[in-house]
C-alpha positions as CSV (number, residue, x, y, z in Angstrom):
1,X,-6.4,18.2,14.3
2,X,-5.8,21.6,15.4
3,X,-8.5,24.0,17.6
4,X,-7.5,27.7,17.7
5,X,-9.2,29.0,20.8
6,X,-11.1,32.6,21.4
7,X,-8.4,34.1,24.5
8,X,-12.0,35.9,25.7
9,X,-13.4,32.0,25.9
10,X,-14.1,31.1,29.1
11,X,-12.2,28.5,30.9
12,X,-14.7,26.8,32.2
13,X,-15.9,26.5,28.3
14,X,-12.8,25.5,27.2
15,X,-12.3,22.4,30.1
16,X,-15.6,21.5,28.7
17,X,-14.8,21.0,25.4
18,X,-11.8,19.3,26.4
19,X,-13.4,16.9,28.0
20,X,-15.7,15.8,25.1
21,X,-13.2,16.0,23.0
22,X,-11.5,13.1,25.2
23,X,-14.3,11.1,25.5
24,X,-13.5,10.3,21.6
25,X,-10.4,8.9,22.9
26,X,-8.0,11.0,21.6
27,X,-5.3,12.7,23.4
28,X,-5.6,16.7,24.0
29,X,-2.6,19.3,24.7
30,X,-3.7,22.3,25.6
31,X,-0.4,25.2,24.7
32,X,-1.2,28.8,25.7
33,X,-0.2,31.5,23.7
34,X,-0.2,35.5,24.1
35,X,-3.0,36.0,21.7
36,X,-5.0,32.5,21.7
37,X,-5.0,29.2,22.9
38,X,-4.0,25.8,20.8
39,X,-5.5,22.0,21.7
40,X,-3.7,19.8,19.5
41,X,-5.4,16.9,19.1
42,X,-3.4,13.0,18.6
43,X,-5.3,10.0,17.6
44,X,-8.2,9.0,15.6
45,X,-10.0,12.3,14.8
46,X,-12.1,10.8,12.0
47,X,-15.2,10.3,14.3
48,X,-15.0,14.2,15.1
49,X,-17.3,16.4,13.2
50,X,-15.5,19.7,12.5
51,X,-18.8,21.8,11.9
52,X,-19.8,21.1,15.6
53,X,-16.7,22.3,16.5
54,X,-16.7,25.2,15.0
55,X,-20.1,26.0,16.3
56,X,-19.0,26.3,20.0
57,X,-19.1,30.0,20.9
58,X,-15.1,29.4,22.5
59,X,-13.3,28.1,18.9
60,X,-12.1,30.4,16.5
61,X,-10.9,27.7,14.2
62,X,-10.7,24.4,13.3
63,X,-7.6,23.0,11.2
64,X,-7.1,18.9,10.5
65,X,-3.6,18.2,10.1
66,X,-2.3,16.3,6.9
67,X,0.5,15.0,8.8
68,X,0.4,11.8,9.6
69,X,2.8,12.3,12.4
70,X,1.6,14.3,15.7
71,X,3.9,14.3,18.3
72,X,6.8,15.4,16.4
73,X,4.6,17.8,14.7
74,X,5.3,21.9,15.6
75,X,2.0,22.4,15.1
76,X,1.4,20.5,19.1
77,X,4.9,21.7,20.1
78,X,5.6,25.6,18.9
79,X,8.7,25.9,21.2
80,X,12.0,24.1,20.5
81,X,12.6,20.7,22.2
82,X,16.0,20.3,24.5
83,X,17.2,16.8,25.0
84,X,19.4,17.0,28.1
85,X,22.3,14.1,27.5
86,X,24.0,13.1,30.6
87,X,23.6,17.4,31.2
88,X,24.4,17.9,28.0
89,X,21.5,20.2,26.0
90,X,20.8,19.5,22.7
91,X,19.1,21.5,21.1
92,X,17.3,25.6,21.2
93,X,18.6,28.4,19.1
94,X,21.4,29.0,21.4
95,X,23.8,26.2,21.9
96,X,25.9,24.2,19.4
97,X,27.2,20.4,20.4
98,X,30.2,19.0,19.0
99,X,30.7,15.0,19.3
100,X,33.8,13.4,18.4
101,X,35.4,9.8,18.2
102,X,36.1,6.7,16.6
103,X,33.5,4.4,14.0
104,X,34.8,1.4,15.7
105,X,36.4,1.0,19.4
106,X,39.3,-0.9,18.8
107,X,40.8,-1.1,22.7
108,X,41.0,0.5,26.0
109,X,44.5,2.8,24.7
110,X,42.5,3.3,21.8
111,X,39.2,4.9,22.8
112,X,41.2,6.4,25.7
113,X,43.8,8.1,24.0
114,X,41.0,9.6,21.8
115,X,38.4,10.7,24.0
116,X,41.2,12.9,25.7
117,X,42.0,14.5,22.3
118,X,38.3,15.1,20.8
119,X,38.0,16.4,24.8
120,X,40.9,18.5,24.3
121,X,39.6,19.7,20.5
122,X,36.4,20.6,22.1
123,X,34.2,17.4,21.6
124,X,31.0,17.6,24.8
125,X,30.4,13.7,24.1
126,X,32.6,10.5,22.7
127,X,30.8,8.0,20.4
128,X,32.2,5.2,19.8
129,X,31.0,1.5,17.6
130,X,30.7,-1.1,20.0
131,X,28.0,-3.3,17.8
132,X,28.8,-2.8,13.8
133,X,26.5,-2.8,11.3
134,X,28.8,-3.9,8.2
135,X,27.8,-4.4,4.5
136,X,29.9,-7.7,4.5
137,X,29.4,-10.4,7.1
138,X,33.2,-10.7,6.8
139,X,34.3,-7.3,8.2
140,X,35.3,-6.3,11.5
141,X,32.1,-6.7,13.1
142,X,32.9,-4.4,16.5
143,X,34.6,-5.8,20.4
144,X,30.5,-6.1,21.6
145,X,29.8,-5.7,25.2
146,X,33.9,-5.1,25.5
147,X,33.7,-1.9,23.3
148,X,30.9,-0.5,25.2
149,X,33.2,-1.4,28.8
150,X,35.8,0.4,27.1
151,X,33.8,3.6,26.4
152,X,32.6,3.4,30.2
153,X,36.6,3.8,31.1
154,X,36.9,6.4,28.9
155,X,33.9,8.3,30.0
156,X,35.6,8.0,33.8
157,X,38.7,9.4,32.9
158,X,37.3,12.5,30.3
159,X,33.8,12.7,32.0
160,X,32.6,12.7,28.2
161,X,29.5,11.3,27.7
162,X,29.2,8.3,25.3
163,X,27.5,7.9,22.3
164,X,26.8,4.4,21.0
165,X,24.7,2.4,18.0
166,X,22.2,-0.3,19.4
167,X,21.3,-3.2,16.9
168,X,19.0,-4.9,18.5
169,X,16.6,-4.7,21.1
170,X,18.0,-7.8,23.5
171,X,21.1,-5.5,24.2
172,X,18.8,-2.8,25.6
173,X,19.5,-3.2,28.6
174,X,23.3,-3.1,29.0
175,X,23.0,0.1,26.6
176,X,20.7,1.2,28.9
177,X,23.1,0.8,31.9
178,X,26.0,1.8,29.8
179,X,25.5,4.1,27.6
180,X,24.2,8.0,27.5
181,X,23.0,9.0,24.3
182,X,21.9,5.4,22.6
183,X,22.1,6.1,18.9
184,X,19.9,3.7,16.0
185,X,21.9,3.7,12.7
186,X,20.2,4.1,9.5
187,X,19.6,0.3,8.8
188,X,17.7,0.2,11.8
189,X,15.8,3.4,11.5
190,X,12.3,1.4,10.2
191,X,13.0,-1.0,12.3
192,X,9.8,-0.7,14.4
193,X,10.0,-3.0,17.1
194,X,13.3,-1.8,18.3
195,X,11.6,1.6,18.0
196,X,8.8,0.5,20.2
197,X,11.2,-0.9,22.9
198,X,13.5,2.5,22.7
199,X,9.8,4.1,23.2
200,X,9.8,2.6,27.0
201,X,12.9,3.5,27.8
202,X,14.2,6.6,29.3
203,X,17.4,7.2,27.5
204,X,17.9,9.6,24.7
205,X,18.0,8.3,21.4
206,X,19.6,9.5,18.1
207,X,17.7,8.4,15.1
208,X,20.1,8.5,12.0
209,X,17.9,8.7,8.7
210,X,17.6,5.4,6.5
211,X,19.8,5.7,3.2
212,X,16.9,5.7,1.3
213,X,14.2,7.1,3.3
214,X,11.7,10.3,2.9
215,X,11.8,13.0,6.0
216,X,8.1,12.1,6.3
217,X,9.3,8.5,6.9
218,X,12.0,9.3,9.4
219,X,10.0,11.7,11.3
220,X,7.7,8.9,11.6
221,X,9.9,6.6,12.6
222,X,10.9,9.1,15.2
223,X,6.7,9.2,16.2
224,X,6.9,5.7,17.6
225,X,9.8,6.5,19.8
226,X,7.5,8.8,21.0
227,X,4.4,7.8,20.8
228,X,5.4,4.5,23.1
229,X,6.7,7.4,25.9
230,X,9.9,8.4,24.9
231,X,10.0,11.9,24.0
232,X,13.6,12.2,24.1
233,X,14.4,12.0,19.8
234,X,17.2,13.6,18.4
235,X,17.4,13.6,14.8
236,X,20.7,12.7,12.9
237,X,20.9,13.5,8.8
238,X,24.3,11.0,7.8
239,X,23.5,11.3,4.1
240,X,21.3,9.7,1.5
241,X,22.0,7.2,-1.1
242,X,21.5,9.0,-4.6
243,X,23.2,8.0,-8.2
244,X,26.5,10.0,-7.0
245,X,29.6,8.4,-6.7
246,X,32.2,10.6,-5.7
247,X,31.1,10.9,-2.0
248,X,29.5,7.6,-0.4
249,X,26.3,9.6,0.2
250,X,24.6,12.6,-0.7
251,X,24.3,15.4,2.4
252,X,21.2,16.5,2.7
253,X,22.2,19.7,4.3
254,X,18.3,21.3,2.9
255,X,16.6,18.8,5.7
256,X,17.8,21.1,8.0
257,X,15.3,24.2,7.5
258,X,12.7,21.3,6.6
259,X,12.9,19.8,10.2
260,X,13.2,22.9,11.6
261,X,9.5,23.9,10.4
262,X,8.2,20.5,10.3
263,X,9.2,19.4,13.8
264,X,10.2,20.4,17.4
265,X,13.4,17.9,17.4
266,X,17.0,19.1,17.5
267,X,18.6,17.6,14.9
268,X,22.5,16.5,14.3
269,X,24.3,16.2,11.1
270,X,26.9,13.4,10.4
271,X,29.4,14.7,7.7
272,X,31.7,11.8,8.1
273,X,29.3,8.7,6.6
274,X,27.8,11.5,4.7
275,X,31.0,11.9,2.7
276,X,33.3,8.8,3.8
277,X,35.9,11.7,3.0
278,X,38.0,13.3,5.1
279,X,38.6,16.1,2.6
280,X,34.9,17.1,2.8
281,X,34.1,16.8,6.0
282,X,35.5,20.0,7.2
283,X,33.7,21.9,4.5
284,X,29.8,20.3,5.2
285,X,30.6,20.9,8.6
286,X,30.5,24.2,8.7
287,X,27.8,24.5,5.9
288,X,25.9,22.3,8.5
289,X,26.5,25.0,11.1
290,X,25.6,27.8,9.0
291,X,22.4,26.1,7.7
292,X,20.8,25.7,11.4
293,X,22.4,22.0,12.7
294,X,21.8,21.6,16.4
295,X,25.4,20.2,16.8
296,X,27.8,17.3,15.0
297,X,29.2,14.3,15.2
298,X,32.2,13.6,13.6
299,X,34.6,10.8,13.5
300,X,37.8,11.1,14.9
301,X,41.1,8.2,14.9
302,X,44.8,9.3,16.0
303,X,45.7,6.3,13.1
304,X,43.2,6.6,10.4
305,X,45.5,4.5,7.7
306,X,45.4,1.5,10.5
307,X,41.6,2.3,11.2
308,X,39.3,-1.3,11.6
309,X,36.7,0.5,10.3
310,X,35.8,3.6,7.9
311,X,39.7,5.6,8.2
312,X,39.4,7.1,4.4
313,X,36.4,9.5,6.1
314,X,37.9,9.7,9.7
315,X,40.0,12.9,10.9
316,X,43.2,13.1,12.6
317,X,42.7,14.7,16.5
318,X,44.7,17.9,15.2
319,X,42.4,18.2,11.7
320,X,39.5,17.6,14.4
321,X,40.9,20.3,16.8
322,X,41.4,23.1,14.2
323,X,37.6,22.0,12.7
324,X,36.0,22.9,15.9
325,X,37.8,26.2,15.6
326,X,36.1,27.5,12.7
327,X,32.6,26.1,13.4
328,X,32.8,28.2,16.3
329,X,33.7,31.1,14.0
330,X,30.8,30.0,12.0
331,X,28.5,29.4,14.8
332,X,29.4,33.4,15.9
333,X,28.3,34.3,13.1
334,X,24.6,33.1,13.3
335,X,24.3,33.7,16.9
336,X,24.8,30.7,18.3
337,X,27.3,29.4,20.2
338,X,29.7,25.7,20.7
339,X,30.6,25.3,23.8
């Protein structure tokens, strides 16, 4: 629910009604605005009777919000959300973040040899597979707790900060002493037990959308990362599973403006498992850019044709370096920057 407030009211008026309003149990958040005041209201606002409301001399108007998601919602959060990575900002209407690296770490001379070049290229953060989800229980299945030790090194020697997926919630707490920007792939992303536990922790998460989920369902999913007291969400759009077969998913590149209105979140677009393509990643790159992303990750191997995992959509570091060249001709010319 929604309360527009009168700017004349008085503020003693309006504490007042935010009180009773919280002895219903739901949660208020007062945003100020040059011409009138907002309370957003999260929880169960069925008990509250609108009419009343209205009747107090402060409210101008009373709106209940169809949303089933609050937090996340624009509506309780007008101004642009900035997740700070490791001092990274992701996020605004100014700043553009590139991410580069491997789907799988296959080494230490690996991992190294390719944070320096996505570094080089213009890449502000590695990622890197540690823990791999895989269709078949027969494929590479990722080095574990060695991967993630190797992406520490590498961080040390580029100062990038490291992007990895979690699987499952009794790893928490090595990703949590590891790794900067903990990523949930889109297997996991209704997964809600891990999203509770990612709720109590402090890190940043990047929530990749299912391959066959909604953007109401993947904003909510973002909702309980938040609503269990992590506010720290960054969406990730990586394709969608459609009847098309001459890409391995379908970009979504329209979710862009959708988020943008429906939510607060930054949000990150994944061309490579969108496409599993080289060819086409450079292309929905910078459409990505130019429709409104928030920044990119992109995967990167000096050796795609030896690649453990995913080389057909992976691209060489000089491919990578001349790609972050044009989105920042691109980003130029919508005002934003990549820095």
């Amino acid at each position: 629910m929604i309360i527009t407030i009168r700017k004349s009211a008085p503020k003693l008026e309006v504490e007042k009604l935010i009180k009773e309003l919280e002895s219903y149990g739901v949660k208020v958040t007062h945003v100020v605005g040059e011409n009138h005041d907002v309370l957003g209201l999260v929880g169960d606002t069925a008990r509250l009777d609108e009419n009343r409301i209205q009747a107090n001399d402060a409210v101008r108007k009373v709106t209940r919000i169809a949303a089933p998601y609050k937090l996340a919602n624009r509506l309780f959060h007008p101004d642009d959300s900035v997740v700070d990575v490791a001092g990274i900002k992701i996020g605004g209407r100014e700043n553009i973040v590139i991410i580069g690296g491997p789907c799988s770490v296959e080494g230490k001379e690996q991992i190294e040899s390719i944070a320096h070049s996505v570094k080089e290229a213009g890449a502000v953060m590695l990622r890197g597979g540690a823990y791999k989800p895989r269709t078949s229980p027969y494929a590479f299945q990722g080095l574990q707790t060695e991967g993630i030790l190797d992406l520490v090194e590498a961080r040390r020697l580029t100062g990038l900060p490291i992007v990895s997926e979690l699987m499952s919630a009794d790893k928490l707490e090595e990703f949590e002493q590891y790794v900067d920007l903990i990523q949930i792939g889109a297997r996991n992303m209704q997964n809600f037990e891990l999203l509770k536990a990612l709720g109590k922790s402090k890190k940043p998460i990047l929530l990749k959308r299912g391959l066959a989920n909604t953007i109401e369902e993947w904003i909510m999913s973002a909702e309980y990362i938040m609503a269990a007291g992590n506010p720290n969400v960054i969406l990730c759009e990586r394709g969608i599973r459609t009847f098309e077969k001459y890409t391995r998913n379908t970009l979504d590149l329209s979710v862009i403006p959708v988020i943008k209105e429906k939510t607060h979140l930054p949000i990150v677009i994944d061309p490579s498992h969108a496409t599993g393509d080289y060819r086409y990643v450079e292309a929905m790159s910078l459409a990505a850019i130019a429709a409104g992303a928030d920044g990119l990750i992109i995967e990167v191997h000096n050796n795609p044709e030896c690649a453990w995992s995913d080389g057909d959509q992976s691209l060489k570091p000089e491919k990578f370096a001349r790609l972050v060249e044009k989105c920042r001709a691109i980003a130029h010319v919508v005002g934003r920057e990549i820095k």
